[in-house]
N, C-alpha and C positions, 0 to 999 in steps of 0.2 A: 666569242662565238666559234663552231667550230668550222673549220677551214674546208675548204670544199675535196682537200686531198684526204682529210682525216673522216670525211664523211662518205668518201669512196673505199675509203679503209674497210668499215665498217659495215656497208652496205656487201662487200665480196665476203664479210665473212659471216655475217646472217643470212647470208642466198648460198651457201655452201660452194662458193666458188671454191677451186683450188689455189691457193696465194703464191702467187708465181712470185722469184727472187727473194723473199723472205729465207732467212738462215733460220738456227734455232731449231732444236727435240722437237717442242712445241705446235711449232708448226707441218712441222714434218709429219707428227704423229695424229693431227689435227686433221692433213691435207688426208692420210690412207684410211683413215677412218669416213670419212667425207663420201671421197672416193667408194668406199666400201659398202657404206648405211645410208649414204644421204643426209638431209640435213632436213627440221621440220620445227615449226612452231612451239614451243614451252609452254603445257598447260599443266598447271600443278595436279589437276585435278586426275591427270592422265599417267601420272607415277607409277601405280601400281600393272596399265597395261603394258607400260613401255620394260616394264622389270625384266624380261626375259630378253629385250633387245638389250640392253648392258649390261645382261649378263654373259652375252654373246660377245658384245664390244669389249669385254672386261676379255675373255679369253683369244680375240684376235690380239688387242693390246698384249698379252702374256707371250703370245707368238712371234711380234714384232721385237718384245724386248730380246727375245731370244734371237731373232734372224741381227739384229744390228746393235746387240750389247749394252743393251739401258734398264737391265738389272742396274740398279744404286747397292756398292756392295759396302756404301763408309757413310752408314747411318750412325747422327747424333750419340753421343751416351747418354747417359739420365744426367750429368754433371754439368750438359748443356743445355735442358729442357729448362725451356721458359716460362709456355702457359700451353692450355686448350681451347680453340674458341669453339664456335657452333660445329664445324666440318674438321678443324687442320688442329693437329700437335705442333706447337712452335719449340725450336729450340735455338739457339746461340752460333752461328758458326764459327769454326776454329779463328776466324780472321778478327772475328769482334766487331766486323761492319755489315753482314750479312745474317738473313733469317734462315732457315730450312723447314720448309712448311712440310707437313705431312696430311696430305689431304685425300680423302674416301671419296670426294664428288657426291656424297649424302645429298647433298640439297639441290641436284638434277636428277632430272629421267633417264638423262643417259649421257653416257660420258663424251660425247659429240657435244652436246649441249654445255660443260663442264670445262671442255678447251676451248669452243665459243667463248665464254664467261673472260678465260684467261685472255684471250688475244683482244678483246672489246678494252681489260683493263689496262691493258698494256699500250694500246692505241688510246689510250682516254689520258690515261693514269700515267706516260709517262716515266716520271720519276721514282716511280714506285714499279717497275716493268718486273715480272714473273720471270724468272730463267726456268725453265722443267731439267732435271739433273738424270731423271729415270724413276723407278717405280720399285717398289718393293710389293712383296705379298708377307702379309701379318695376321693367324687366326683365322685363314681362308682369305681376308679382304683384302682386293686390291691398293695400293694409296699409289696417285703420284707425288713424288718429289722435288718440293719446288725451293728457288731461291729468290729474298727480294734484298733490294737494301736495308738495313734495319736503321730506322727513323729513331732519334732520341727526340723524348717532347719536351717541350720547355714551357707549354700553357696548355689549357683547356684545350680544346675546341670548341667552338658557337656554332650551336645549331643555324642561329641567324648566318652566320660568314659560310657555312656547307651550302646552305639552303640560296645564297646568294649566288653562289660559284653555280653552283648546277644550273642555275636558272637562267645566268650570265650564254649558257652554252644549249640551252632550249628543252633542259628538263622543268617540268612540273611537275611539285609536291602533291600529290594523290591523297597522302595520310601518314600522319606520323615523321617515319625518318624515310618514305615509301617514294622515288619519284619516276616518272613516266616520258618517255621522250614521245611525241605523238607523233613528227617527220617520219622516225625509224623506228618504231616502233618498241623500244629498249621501256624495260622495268628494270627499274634500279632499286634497288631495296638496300635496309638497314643503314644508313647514312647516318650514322649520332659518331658522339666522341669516343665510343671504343676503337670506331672502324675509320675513323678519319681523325689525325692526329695534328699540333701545330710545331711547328720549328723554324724559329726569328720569323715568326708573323706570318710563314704559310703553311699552306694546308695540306696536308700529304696523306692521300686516298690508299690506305694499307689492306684494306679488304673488302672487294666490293663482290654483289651476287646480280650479276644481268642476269634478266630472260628477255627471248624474243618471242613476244606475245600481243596479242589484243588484251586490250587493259580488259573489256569483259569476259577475258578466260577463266 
């Protein structure tokens, strides 16, 4: 179940509080954005109004990398690329133990919402915690760039042993791989074995998509 510290976590950072003592890009770029736009409920439905607000948040972001130097200037080669998932190009880092995600924030309304997503996984997830390294611009679009541990698997994963853990912790299964915390109101989507992996019998959450929503959004 989760701890009453880790549920105070969570709650500062779906109410857009500023995260006082936290280190970390992440947070830092998470708190002036906050600061900046405010913070607001995730309705998918509302994507297309919120577009001009990230697209505004995409070029504060451009501004910031420039004022504190989180242009990412030692992007992956193609010799290290791994895969693509739904939002992030995966590649290999030099080290062999690390990932470098390269992700657009596609599947938010706006990039407030996006480093939400990162710091809920990080406080959740742990072992699998997001480093943000800096940003590039690719083709016009934004990516930030992220690092995680890189998980070897050694089994499946069970939908049964996902679906147990989450619920261990006060998510319900909604539908499918889909599940809902109703305390905090968190939607957690996509929970199968591409995005939850196993190594010597645990389960390691490598890609998860919160929103802060009412399940009738």
């Amino acid at each position: 179940m989760l701890s009453h510290d880790t549920r105070h976590k969570i709650e500062d950072i779906i109410s857009g509080a500023v995260l006082e003592g936290q280190q970390g890009y992440c947070t830092a770029i998470r708190n002036a954005l906050c600061s900046r736009f405010g913070t607001s409920e995730t309705v998918k439905k509302d994507f297309e109004s919120k577009s001009i607000i990230k697209e505004e948040q995409a070029r504060f972001i451009a501004e910031y990398c420039g004022e504190h130097g989180l242009w990412y200037e030692s992007r992956p080669g193609e010799d290290r690329y791994l895969t693509r998932g739904g939002e992030a190009s995966v590649y290999l880092a030099d080290d062999n133990r690390q990932v470098i995600k390269l992700n657009d924030a596609i599947y938010y309304a706006t990039w407030v919402e996006f480093f939400n997503s990162i710091l809920l996984h990080n406080v959740l997830f742990e072992n699998t915690a997001y480093e943000l390294l800096g940003f590039v611009i690719e083709g016009g679009v934004l990516f930030a760039v992220l690092q995680q541990p890189f998980i070897y698997s050694d089994s499946l994963a069970e939908l049964g042993d996902i679906r147990k853990m989450l619920e261990f912790n006060g998510f319900t299964n909604t539908r499918r791989n889909d599940y809902y915390h109703t305390e905090l109101g968190l939607i957690l989507e996509d929970m199968h074995d591409e995005n939850v992996i196993v190594n010597s019998e645990t389960l390691f959450f490598i890609d998860s998509v919160f929103y802060v929503s009412r399940i009738d959004s």
